[in-house]
PyMOL Python script that loads the backbone (N, CA, C, O; Angstrom):
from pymol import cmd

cmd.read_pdbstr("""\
ATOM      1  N   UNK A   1       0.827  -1.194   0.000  1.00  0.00           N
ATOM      2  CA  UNK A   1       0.000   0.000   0.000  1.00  0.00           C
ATOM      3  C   UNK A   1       0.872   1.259   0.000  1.00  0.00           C
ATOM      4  O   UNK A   1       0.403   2.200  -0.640  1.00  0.00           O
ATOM      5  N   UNK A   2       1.710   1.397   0.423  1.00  0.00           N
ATOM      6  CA  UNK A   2       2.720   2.561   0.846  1.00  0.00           C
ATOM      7  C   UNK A   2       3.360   2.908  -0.695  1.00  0.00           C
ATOM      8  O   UNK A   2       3.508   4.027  -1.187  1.00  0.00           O
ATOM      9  N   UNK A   3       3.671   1.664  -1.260  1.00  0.00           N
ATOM     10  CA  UNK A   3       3.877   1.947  -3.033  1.00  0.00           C
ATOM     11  C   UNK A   3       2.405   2.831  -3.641  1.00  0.00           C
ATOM     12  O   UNK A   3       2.633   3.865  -4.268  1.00  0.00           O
ATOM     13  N   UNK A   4       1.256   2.500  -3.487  1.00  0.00           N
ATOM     14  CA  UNK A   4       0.579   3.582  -4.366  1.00  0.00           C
ATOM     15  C   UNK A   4       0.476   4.853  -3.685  1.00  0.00           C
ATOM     16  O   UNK A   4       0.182   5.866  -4.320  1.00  0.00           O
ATOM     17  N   UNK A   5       0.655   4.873  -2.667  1.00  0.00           N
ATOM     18  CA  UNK A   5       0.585   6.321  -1.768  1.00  0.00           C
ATOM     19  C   UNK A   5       2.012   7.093  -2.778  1.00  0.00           C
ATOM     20  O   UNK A   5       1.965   8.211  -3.292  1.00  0.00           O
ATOM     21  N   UNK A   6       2.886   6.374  -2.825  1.00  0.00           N
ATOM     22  CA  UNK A   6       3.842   7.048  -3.831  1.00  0.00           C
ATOM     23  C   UNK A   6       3.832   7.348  -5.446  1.00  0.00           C
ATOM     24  O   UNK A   6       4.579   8.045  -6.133  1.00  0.00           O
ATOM     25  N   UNK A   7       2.842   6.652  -5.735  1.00  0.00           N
ATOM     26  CA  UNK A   7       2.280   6.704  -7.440  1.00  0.00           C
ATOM     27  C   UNK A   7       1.214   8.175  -7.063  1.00  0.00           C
ATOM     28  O   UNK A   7       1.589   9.321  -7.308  1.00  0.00           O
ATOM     29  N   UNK A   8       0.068   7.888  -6.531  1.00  0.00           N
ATOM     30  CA  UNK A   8      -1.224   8.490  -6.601  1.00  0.00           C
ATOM     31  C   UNK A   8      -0.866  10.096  -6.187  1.00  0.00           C
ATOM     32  O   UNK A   8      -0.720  10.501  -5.034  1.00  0.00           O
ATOM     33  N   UNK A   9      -0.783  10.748  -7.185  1.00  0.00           N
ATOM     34  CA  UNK A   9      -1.405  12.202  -7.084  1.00  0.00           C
ATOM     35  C   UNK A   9      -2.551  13.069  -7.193  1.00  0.00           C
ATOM     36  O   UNK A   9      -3.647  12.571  -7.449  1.00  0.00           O
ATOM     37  N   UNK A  10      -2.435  14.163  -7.048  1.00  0.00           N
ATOM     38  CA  UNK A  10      -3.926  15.164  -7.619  1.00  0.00           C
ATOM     39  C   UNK A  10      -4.138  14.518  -8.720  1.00  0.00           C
ATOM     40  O   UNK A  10      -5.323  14.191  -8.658  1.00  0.00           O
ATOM     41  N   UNK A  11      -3.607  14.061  -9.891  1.00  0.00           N
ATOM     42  CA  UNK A  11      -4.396  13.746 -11.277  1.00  0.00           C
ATOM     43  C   UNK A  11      -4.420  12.081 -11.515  1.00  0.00           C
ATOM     44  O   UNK A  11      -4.526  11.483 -12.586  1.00  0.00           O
ATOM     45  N   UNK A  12      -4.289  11.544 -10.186  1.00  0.00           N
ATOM     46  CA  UNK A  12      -4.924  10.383 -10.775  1.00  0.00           C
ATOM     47  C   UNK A  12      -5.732  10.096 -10.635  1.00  0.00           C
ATOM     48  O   UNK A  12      -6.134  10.530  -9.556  1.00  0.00           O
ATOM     49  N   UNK A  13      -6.576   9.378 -11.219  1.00  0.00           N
ATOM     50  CA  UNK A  13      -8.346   9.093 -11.329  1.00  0.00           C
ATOM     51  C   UNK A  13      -8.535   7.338 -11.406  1.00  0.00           C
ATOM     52  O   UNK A  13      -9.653   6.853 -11.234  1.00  0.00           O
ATOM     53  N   UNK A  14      -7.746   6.765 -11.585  1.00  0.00           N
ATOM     54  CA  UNK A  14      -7.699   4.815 -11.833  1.00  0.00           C
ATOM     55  C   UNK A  14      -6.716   4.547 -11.199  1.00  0.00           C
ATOM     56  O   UNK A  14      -5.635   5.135 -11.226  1.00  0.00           O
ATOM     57  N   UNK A  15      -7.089   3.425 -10.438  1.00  0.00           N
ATOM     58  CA  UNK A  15      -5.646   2.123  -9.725  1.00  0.00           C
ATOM     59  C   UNK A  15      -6.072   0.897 -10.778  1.00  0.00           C
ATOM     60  O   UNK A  15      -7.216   0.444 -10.805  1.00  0.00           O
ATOM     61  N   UNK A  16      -5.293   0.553 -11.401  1.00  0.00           N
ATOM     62  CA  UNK A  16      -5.153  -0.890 -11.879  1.00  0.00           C
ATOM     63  C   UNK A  16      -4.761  -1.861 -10.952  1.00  0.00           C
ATOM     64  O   UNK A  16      -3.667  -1.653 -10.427  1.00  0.00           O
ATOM     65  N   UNK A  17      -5.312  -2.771 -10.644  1.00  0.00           N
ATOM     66  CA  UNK A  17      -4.562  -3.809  -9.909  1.00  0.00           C
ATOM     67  C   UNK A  17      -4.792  -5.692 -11.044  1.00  0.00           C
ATOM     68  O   UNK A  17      -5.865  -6.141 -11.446  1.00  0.00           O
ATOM     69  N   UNK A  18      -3.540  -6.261 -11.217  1.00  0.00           N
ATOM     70  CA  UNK A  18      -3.428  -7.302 -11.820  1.00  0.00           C
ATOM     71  C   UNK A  18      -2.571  -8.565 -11.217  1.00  0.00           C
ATOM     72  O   UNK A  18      -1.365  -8.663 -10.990  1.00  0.00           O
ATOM     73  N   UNK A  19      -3.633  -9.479 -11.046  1.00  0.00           N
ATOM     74  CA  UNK A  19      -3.262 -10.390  -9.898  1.00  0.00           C
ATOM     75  C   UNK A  19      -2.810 -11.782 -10.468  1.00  0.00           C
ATOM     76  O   UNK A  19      -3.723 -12.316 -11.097  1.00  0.00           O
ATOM     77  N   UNK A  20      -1.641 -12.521 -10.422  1.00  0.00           N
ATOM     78  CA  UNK A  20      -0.823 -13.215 -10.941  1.00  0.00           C
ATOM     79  C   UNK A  20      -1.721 -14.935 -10.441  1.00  0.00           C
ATOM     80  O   UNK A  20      -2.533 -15.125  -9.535  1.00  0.00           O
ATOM     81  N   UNK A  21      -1.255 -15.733 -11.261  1.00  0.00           N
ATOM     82  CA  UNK A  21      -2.045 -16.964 -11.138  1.00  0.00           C
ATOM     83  C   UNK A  21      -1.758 -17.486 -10.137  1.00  0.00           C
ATOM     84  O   UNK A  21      -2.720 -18.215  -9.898  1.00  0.00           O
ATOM     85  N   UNK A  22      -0.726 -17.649  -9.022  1.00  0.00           N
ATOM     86  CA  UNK A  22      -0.605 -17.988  -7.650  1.00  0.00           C
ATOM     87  C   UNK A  22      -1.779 -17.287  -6.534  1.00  0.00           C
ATOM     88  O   UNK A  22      -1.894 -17.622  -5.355  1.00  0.00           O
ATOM     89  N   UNK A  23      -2.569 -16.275  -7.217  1.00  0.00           N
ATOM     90  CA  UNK A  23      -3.184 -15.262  -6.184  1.00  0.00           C
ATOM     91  C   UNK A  23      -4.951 -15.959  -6.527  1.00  0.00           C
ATOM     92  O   UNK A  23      -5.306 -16.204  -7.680  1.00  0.00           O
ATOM     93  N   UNK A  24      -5.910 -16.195  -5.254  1.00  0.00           N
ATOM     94  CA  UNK A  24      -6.703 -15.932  -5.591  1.00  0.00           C
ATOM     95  C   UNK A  24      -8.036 -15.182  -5.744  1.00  0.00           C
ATOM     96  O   UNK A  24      -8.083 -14.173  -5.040  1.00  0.00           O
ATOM     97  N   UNK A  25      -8.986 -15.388  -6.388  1.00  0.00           N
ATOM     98  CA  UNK A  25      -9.778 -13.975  -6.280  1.00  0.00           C
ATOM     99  C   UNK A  25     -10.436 -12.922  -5.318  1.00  0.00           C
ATOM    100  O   UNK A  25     -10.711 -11.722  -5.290  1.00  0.00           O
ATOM    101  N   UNK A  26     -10.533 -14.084  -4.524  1.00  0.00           N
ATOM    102  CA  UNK A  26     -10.589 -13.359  -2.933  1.00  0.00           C
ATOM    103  C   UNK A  26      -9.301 -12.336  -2.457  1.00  0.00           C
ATOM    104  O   UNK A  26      -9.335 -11.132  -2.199  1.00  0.00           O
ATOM    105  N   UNK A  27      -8.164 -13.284  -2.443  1.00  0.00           N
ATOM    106  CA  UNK A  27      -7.185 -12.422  -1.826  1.00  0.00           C
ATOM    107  C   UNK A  27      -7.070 -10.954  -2.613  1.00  0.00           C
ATOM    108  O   UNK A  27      -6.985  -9.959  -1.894  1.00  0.00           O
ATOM    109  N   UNK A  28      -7.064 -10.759  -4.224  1.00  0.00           N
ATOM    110  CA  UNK A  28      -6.923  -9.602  -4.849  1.00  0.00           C
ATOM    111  C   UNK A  28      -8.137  -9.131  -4.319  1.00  0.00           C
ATOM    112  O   UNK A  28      -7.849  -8.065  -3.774  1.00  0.00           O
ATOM    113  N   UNK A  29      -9.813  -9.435  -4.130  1.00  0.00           N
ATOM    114  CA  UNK A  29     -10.267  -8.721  -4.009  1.00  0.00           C
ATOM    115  C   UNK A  29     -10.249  -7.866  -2.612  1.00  0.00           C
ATOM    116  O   UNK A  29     -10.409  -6.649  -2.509  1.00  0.00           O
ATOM    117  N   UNK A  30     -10.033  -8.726  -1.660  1.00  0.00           N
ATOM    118  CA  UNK A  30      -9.360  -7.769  -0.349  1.00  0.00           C
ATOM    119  C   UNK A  30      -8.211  -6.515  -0.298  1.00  0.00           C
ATOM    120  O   UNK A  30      -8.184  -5.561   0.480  1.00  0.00           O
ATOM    121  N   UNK A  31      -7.289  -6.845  -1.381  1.00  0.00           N
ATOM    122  CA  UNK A  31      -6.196  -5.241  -1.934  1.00  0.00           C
ATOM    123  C   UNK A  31      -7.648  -4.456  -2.457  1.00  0.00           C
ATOM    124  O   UNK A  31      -8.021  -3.357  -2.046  1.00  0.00           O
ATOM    125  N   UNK A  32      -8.083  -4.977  -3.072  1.00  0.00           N
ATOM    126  CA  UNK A  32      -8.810  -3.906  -3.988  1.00  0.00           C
ATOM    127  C   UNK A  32      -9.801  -3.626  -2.631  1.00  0.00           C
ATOM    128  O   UNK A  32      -9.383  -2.877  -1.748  1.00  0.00           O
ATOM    129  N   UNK A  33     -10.410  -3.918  -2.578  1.00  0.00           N
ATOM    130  CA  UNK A  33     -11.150  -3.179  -1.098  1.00  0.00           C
ATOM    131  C   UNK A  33     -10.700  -2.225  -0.014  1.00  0.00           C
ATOM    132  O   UNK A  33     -11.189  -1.235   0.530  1.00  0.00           O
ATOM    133  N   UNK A  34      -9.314  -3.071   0.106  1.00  0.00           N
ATOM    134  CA  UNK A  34      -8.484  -2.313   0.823  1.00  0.00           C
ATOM    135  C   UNK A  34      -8.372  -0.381  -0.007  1.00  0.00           C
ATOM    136  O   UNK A  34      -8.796   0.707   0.385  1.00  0.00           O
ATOM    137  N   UNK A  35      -7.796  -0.702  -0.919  1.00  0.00           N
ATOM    138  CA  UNK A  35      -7.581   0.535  -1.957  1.00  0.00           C
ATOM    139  C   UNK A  35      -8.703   1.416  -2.167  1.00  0.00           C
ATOM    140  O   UNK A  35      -8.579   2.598  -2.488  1.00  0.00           O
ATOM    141  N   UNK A  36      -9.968   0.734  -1.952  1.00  0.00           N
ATOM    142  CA  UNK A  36     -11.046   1.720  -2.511  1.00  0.00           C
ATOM    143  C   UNK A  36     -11.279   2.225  -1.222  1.00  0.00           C
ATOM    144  O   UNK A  36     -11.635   3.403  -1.196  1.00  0.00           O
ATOM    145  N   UNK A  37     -11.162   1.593  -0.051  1.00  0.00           N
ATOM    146  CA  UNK A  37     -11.129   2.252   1.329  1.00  0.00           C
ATOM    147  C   UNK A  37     -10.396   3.800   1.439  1.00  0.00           C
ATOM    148  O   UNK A  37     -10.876   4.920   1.617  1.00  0.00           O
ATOM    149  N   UNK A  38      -9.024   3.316   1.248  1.00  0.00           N
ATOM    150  CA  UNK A  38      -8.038   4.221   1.183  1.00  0.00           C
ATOM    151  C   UNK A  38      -8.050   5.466   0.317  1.00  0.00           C
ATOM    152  O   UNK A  38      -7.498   6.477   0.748  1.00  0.00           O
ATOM    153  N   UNK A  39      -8.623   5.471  -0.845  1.00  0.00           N
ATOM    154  CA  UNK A  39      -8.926   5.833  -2.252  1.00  0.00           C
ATOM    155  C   UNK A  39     -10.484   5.762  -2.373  1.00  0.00           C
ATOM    156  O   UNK A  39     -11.046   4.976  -3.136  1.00  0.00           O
ATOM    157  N   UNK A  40     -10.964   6.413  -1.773  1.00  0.00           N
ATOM    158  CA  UNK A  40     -12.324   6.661  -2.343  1.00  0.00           C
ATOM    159  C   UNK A  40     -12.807   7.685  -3.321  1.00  0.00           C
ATOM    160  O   UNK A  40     -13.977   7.600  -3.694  1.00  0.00           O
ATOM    161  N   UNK A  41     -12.032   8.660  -3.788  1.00  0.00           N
ATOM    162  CA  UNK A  41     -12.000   9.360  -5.542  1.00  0.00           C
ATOM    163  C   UNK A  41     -11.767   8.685  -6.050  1.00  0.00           C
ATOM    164  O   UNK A  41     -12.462   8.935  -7.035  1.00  0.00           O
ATOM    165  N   UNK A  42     -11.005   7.404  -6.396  1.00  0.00           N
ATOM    166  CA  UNK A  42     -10.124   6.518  -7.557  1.00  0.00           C
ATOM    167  C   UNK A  42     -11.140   5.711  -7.526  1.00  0.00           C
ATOM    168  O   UNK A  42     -11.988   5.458  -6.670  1.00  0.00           O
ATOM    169  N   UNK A  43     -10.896   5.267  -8.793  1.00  0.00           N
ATOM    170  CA  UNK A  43     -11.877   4.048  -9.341  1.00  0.00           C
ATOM    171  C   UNK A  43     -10.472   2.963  -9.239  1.00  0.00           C
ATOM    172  O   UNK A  43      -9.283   3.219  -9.431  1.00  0.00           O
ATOM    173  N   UNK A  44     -10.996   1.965  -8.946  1.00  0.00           N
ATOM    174  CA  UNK A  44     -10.185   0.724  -8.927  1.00  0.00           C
ATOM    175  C   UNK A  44     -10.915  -0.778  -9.393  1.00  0.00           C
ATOM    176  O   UNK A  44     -11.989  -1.272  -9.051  1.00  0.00           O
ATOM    177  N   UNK A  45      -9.921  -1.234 -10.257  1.00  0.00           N
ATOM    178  CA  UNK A  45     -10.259  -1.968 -11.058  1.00  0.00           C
ATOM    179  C   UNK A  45      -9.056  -3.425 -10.997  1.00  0.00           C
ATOM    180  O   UNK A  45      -7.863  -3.305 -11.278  1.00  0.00           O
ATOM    181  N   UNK A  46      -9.570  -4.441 -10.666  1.00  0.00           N
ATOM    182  CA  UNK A  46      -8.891  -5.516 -10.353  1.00  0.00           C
ATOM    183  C   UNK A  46      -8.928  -6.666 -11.688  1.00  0.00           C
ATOM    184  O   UNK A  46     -10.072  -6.929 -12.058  1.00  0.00           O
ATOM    185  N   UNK A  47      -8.030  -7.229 -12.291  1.00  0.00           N
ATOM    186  CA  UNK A  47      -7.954  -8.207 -13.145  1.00  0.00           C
ATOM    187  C   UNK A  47      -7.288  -9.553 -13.221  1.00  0.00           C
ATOM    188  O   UNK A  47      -6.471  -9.596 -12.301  1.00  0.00           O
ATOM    189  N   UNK A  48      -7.278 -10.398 -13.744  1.00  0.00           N
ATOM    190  CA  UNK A  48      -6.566 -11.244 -13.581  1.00  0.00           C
ATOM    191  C   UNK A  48      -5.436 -11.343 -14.747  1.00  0.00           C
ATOM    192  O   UNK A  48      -5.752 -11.154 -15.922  1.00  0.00           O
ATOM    193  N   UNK A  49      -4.556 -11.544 -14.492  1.00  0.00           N
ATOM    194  CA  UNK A  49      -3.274 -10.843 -15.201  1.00  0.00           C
ATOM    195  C   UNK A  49      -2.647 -12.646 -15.549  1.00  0.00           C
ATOM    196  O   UNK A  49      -2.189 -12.916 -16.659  1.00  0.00           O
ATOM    197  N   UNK A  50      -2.720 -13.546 -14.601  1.00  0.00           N
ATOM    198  CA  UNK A  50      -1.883 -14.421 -14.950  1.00  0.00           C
ATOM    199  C   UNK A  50      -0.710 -14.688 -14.916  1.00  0.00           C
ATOM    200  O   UNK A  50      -0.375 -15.771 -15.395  1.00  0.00           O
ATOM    201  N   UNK A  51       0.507 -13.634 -14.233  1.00  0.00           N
ATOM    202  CA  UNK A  51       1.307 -13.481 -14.700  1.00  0.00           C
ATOM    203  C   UNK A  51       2.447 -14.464 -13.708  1.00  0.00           C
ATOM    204  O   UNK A  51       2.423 -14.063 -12.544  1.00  0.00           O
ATOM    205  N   UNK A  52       3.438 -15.663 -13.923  1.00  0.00           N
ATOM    206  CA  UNK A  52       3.663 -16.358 -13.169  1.00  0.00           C
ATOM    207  C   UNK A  52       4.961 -15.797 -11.915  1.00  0.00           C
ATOM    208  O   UNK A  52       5.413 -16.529 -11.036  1.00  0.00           O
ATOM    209  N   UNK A  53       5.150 -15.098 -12.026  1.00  0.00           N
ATOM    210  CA  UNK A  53       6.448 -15.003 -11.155  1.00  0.00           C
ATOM    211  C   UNK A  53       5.901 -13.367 -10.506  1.00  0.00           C
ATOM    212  O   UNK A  53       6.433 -13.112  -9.426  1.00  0.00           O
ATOM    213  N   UNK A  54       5.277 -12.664 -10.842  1.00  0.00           N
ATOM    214  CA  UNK A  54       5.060 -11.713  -9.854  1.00  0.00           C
ATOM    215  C   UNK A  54       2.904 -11.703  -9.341  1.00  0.00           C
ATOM    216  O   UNK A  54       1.941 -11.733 -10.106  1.00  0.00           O
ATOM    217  N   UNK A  55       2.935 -11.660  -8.103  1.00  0.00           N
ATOM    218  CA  UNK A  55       1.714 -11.579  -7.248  1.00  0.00           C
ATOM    219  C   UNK A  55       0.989 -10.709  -7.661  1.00  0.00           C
ATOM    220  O   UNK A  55      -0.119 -11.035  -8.087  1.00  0.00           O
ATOM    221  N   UNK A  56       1.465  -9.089  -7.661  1.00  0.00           N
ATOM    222  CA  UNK A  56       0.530  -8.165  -7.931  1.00  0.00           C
ATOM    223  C   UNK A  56       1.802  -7.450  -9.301  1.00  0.00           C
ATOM    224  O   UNK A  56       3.026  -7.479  -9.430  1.00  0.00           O
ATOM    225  N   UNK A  57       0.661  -6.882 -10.080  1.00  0.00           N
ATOM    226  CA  UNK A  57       1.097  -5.730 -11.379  1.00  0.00           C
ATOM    227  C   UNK A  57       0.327  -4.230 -10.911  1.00  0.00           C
ATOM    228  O   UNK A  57      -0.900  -4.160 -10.857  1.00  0.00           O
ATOM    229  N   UNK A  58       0.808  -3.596 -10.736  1.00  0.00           N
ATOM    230  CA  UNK A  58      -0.060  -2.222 -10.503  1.00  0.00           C
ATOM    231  C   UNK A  58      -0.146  -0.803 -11.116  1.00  0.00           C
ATOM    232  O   UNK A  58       0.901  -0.172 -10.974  1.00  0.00           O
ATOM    233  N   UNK A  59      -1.093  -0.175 -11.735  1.00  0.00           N
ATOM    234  CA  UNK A  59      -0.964   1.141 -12.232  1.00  0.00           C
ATOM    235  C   UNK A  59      -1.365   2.086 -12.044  1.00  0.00           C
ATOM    236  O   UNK A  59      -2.588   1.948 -12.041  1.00  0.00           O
ATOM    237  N   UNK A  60      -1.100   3.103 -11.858  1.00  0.00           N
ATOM    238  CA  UNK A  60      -2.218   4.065 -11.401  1.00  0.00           C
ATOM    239  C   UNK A  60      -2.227   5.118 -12.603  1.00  0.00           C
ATOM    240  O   UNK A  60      -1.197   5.365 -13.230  1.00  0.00           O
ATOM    241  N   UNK A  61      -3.352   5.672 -12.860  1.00  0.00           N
ATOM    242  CA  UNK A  61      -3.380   6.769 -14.049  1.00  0.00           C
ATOM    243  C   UNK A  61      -4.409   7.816 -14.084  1.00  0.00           C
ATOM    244  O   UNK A  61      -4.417   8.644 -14.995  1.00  0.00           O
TER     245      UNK A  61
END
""", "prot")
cmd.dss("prot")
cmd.show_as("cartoon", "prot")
cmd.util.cbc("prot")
cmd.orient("prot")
């Protein structure tokens, strides 16, 4: 969490979050809950990414 506190400025409006095939949909959806807690202007949007060697992918924009 302390990583998007360092992304997210005045002009961001989206968190991407992309959750790697070791993760499952529950657990991403608890970040993402977490985030919209934290982030209630941002829209946040959780996917499944697949990706094998990293847990979370993240963007903010």
């Amino acid at each position: 969490i302390s990583l998007v506190d360092n992304l997210v400025d005045d002009d961001a409006e989206l968190i991407s979050l992309y959750y790697g095939e070791e993760v499952t949909d529950e657990e991403a959806t608890e970040i993402a809950d977490e985030l919209m807690n934290l982030y209630p202007d941002l829209d946040v949007e959780v996917h499944y990414g697949g990706q094998p060697i990293y847990y979370y992918l993240l963007s903010v924009e």
